[in-house]
PLY file of the C-alpha trace (Angstrom):
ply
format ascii 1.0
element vertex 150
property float x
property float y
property float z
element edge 149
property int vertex1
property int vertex2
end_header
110.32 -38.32 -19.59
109.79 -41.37 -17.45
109.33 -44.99 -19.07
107.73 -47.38 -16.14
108.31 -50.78 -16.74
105.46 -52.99 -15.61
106.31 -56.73 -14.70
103.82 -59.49 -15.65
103.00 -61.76 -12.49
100.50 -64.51 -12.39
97.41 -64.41 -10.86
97.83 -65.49 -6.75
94.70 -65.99 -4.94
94.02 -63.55 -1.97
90.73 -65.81 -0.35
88.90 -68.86 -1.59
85.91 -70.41 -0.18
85.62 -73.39 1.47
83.88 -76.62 1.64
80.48 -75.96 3.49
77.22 -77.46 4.09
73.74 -75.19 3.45
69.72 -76.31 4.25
67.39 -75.79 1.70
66.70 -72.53 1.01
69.79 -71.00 2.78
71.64 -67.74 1.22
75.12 -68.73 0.10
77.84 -66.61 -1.31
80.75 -67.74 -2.78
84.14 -65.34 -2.56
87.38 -66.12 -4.49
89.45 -62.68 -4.62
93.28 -62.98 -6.33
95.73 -60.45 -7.35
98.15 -60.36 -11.03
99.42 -58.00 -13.06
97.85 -57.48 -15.94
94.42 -57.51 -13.35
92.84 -61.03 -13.72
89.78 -62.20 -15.24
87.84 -64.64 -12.79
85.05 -67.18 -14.47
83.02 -70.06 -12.63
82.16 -73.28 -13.03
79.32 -75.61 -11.53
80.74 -79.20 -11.91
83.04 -78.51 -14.69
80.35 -76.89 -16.80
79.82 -72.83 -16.84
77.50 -71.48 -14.71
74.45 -69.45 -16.40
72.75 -67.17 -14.04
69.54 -67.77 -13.11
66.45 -65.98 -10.90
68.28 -67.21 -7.78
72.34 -67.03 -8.01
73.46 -64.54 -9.79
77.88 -63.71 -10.14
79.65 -60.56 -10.13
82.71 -59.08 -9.40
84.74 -55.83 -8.04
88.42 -54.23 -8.59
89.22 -53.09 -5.21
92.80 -52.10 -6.34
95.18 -51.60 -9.57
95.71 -55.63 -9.00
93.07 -57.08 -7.37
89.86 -58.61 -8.39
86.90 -60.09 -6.45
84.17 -62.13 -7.78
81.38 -63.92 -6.22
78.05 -65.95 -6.86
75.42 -65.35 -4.65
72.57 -68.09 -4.77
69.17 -66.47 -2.96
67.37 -69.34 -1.59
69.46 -72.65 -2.33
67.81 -75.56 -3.95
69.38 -79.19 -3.55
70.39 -79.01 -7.49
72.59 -75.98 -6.65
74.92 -78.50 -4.65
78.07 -79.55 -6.56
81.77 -78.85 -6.67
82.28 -74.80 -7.76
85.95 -73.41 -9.41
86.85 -70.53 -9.78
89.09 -69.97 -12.39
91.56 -66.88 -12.40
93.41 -65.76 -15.74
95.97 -62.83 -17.15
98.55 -63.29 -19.80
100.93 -64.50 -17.08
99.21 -67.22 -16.00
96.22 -69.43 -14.77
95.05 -71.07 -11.45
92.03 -72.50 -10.12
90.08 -73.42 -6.99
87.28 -76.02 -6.49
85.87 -76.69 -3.17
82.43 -78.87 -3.18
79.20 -77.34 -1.83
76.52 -79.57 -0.19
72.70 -78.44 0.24
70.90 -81.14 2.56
68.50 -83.37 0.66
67.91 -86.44 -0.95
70.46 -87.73 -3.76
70.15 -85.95 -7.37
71.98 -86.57 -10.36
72.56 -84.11 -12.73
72.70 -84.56 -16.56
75.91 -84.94 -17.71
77.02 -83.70 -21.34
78.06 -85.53 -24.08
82.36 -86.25 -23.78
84.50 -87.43 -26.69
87.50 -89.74 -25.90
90.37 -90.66 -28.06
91.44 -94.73 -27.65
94.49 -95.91 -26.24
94.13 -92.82 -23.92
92.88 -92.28 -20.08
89.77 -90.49 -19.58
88.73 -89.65 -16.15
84.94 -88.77 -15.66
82.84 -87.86 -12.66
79.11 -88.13 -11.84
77.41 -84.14 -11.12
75.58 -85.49 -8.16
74.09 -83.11 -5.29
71.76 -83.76 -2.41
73.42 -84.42 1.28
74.51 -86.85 2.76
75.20 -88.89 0.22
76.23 -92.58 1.55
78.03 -93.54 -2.42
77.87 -93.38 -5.82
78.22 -95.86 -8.04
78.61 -96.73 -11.76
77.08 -99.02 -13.70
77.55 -98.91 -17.72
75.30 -96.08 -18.89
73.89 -95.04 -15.38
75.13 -92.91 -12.72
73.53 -93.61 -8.84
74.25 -91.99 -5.70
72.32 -93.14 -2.42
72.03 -91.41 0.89
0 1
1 2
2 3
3 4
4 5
5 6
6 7
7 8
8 9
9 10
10 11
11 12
12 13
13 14
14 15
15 16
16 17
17 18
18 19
19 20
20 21
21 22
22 23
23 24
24 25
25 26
26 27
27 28
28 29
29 30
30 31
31 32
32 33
33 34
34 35
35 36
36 37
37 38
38 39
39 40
40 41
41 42
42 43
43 44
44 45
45 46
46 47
47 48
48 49
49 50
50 51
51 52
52 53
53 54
54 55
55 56
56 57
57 58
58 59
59 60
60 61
61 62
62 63
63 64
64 65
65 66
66 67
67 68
68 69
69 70
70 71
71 72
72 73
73 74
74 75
75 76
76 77
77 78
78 79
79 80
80 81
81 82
82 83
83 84
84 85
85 86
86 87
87 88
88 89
89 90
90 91
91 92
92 93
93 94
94 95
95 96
96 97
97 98
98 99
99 100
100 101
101 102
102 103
103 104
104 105
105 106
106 107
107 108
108 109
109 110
110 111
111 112
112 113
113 114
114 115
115 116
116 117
117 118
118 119
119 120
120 121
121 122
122 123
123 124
124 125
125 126
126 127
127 128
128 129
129 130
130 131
131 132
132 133
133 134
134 135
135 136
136 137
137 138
138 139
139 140
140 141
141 142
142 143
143 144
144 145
145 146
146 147
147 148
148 149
């Protein structure tokens, strides 16, 4: 009888997408692949917030091995909403990691709504505006409102 012992080892990514820049109505896919023992689970985010499928981007994934998984979102015809900064986040009992890279889609500025965040005093909070639209000159604060201008 043979026992095999199987070692735990945290997810590594194999390829991550990049920073890019997309026209209205472009195809885009999105590609982060990473290997672990036990295989990883990979989820996405849009802008910190999960991503629901829609008509036009929908997100799968593939086991091409006994430890490697591939997901990706695939967006159809890209609207200047879909712009934003996207993570992929990989996860097995041994571990966690994450990549976010920001993808533009050329048009004017857009804000997106933001959800509701509960703080605790006497601690930092760091929060960022869900703007797309490209290029997009700045974006600025002021109490209650987030602006971005091209």
């Amino acid at each position: 009888m043979f026992v095999y012992f199987f070692t735990e080892t945290e997810p590594k990514f194999i390829y991550k997408f990049e920073d890019k820049i997309f026209k209205t109505g472009s195809r885009i896919s999105l590609k982060c692949g990473a290997i672990g023992n036990p295989l990883p689970q990979i989820t996405w985010t849009l802008d910190n917030l999960p991503i629901n499928e829609a008509y036009h981007m929908r997100i799968g994934d593939y086991v091409s091995d006994i430890y490697t998984v591939n997901s990706y979102i695939n967006i159809s015809s890209a609207k200047i909403d879909d712009g934003g900064y996207y993570k992929c986040i990989v996860k097995n009992n041994a571990g966690t990691v994450s990549h976010k890279a920001r993808i533009n889609v050329i048009g004017l500025p857009y804000v997106k709504m933001m959800s509701n965040i509960t703080a605790l005093s006497n601690q930092n909070v760091k929060i960022s505006c869900p703007y797309s639209g490209y290029p997009i000159k700045s974006v600025s604060w002021i109490r209650g409102i987030c602006l971005s201008t091209n």
